[in-house]
N, C-alpha and C positions, 0 to 999 in steps of 0.2 A: 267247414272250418279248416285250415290251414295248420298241418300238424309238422313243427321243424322237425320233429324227430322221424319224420318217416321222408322230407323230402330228400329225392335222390340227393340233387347238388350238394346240403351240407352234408350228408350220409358220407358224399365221395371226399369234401374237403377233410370230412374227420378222419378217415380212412386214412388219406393221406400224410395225417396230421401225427399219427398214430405215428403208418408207417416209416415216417424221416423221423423218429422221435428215437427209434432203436433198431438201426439197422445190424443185421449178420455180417460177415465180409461175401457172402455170394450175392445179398442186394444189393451191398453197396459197385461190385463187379459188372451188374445190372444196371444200374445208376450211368456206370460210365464207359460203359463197352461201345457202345453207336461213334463217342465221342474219341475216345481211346481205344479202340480195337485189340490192343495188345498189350493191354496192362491183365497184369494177373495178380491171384491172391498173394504170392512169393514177392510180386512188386512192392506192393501196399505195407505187406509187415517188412521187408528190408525199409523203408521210408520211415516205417514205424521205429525201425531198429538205430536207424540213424536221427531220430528225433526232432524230427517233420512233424509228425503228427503222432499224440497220443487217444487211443480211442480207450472209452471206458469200458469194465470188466463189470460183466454178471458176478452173482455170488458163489456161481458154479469154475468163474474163471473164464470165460467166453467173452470174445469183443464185441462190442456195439457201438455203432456209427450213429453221429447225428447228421442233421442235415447242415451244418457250419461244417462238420467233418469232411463231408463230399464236397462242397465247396474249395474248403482248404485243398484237398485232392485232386479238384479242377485246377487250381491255380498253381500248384508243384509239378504237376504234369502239361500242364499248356505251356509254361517257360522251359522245362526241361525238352518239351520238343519242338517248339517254335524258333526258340532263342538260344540253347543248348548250352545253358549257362550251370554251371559245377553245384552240385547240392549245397555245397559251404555257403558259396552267396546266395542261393535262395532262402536258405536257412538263416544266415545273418540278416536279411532281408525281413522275412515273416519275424524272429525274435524283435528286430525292432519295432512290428508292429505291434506285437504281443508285449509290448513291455509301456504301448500308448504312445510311442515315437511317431511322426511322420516321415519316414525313410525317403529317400530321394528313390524316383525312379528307378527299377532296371534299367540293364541296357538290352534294347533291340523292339521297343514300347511296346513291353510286357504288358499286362491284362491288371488292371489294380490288385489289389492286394486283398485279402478276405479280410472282413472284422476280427480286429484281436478275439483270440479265444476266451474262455471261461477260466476265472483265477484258480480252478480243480486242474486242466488241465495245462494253464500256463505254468504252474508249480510241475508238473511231471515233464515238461519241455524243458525247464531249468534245469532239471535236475539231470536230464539226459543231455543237455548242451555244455554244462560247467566241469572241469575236472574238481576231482574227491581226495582228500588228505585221507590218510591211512585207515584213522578214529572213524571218519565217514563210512570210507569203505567197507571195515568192520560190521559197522551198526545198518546199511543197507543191505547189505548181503547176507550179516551171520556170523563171517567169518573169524575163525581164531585168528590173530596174528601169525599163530605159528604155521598155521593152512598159508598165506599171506605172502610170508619170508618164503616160503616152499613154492611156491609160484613162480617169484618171481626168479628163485635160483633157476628155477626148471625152464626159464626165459616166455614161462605162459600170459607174463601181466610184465609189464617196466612202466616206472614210474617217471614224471619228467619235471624236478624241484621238486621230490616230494610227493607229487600229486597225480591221481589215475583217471585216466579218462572212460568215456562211455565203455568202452570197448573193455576195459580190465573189469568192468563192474557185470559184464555179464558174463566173461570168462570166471570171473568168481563167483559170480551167481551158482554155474554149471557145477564148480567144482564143490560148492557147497553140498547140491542136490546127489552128486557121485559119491561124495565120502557117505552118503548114508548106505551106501550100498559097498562099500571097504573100496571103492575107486579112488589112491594117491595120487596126488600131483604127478608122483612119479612112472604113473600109469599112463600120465598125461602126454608125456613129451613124444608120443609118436603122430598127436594130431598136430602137434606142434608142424613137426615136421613133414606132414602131409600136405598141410596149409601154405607151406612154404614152397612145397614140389606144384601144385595148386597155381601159384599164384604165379612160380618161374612160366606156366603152359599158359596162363592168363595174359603175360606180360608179352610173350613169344608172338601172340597174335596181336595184341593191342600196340604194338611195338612202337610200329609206323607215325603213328598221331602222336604219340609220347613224345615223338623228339619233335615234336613241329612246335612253337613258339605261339600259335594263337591260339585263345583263351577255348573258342570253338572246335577245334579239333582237340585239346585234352579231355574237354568237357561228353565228346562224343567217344571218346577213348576210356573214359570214367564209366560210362553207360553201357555202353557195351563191354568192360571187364565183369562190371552190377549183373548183365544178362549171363553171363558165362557163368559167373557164380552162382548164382542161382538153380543154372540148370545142372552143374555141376554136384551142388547139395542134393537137387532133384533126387541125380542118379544112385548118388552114394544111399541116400534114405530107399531107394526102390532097392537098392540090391541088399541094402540090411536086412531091410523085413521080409525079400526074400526066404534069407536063411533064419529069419527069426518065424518062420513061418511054417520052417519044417519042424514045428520043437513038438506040436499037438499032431501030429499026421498019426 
């Protein structure tokens, strides 16, 4: 008698079934290494960061990929190296898909586009795509107003009519999480100005494509400032814990 539950093949479809059901970010690096050789976990949460892609959290706070997630992942990184076309437009691109648009084409004939996401995750692409009025920003973050006014003196967040973008809502995030530990804005303004020393050494190299007028060369000038940064964070995070490592010796 023929028992499904013990034959191999659906044994391995379920398996499989499982495993794209909740991936880690080291599966999902698994998933796309043959394909992408040089994408890293740094890559995937910067994309994350710039709200590409949201992947769901455990109850513990850990991400988890689906298989639409890697997909999505396949399709941001095959136009960004194929085509070398600027995150903005692949991200205007995917949001009008995710919003049930039929976008026109890329340009340089890009790879279709993934099934719009999940209305769980199309709501956290919003929300990391739109800028935040102040009341928002507050009520996302935490924040006092008067943490807020202190930021933006400190030049940590600026607003633009009003209204803060992705980027001020994690800088406040950060600064939310510091004041529990007595870190003031005004403790702040030295990364301010690191970021800034940072980014003149980012700019120094990527100089060249800057001033070049086609969409192609800023778009690789974009990517490669992304890589620099990154490995840049790398470092600073290895030599912190470094010294945070001499504290139990």
């Amino acid at each position: 008698m023929f028992d499904a539950a013990r034959s191999p093949r659906l044994e391995a479809v379920r398996q499989e079934n499982v495993r794209q059901a909740a991936l880690n970010i080291g599966e999902v690096l698994s998933e796309l290494k043959e394909q992408f050789p040089r994408v890293t976990a740094s890559k995937i949460r910067f994309l994350e960061d710039k709200g590409l892609i949201i992947p769901q959290r455990t109850s513990a706070g850990y991400r988890k990929y689906s298989a639409s997630d890697v997909n999505r992942l396949r399709f941001i990184l095959s136009v960004q190296r194929d085509q070398y076309l600027p995150l903005k437009v692949i991200k205007d691109h995917l949001d009008a898909v995710d919003r049930g648009e039929n976008p026109a084409a890329l340009p340089g004939g890009a790879p279709a586009a993934p099934v719009a996401v999940s209305s769980e995750m199309s709501e956290s692409l919003e929300l990391h795509s739109r800028s935040v009025s102040l009341a928002e920003l507050q009520g996302i973050t935490g924040a006092s107003e008067k943490l807020v006014i202190e930021l933006l003196n400190y030049g940590l967040i600026e607003s633009m009519s009003g209204l803060f973008d992705a980027n001020c809502i994690r800088v406040t995030k950060s600064a939310v999480q510091l004041s529990a530990h007595g870190i003031e804005p005004r403790h702040l303004r030295q990364f301010r100005t690191a970021a800034e020393r940072e980014y003149s050494l980012i700019e120094s190299i990527v100089g060249n494509d800057l001033r070049k007028l086609e969409v192609s060369a800023r778009a690789r000038a974009a990517e490669e400032a992304q890589e620099i940064s990154r490995q840049c964070l790398e470092l600073h995070d290895a030599l912190v814990q470094r010294a945070i490592s001499q504290i139990d010796r």
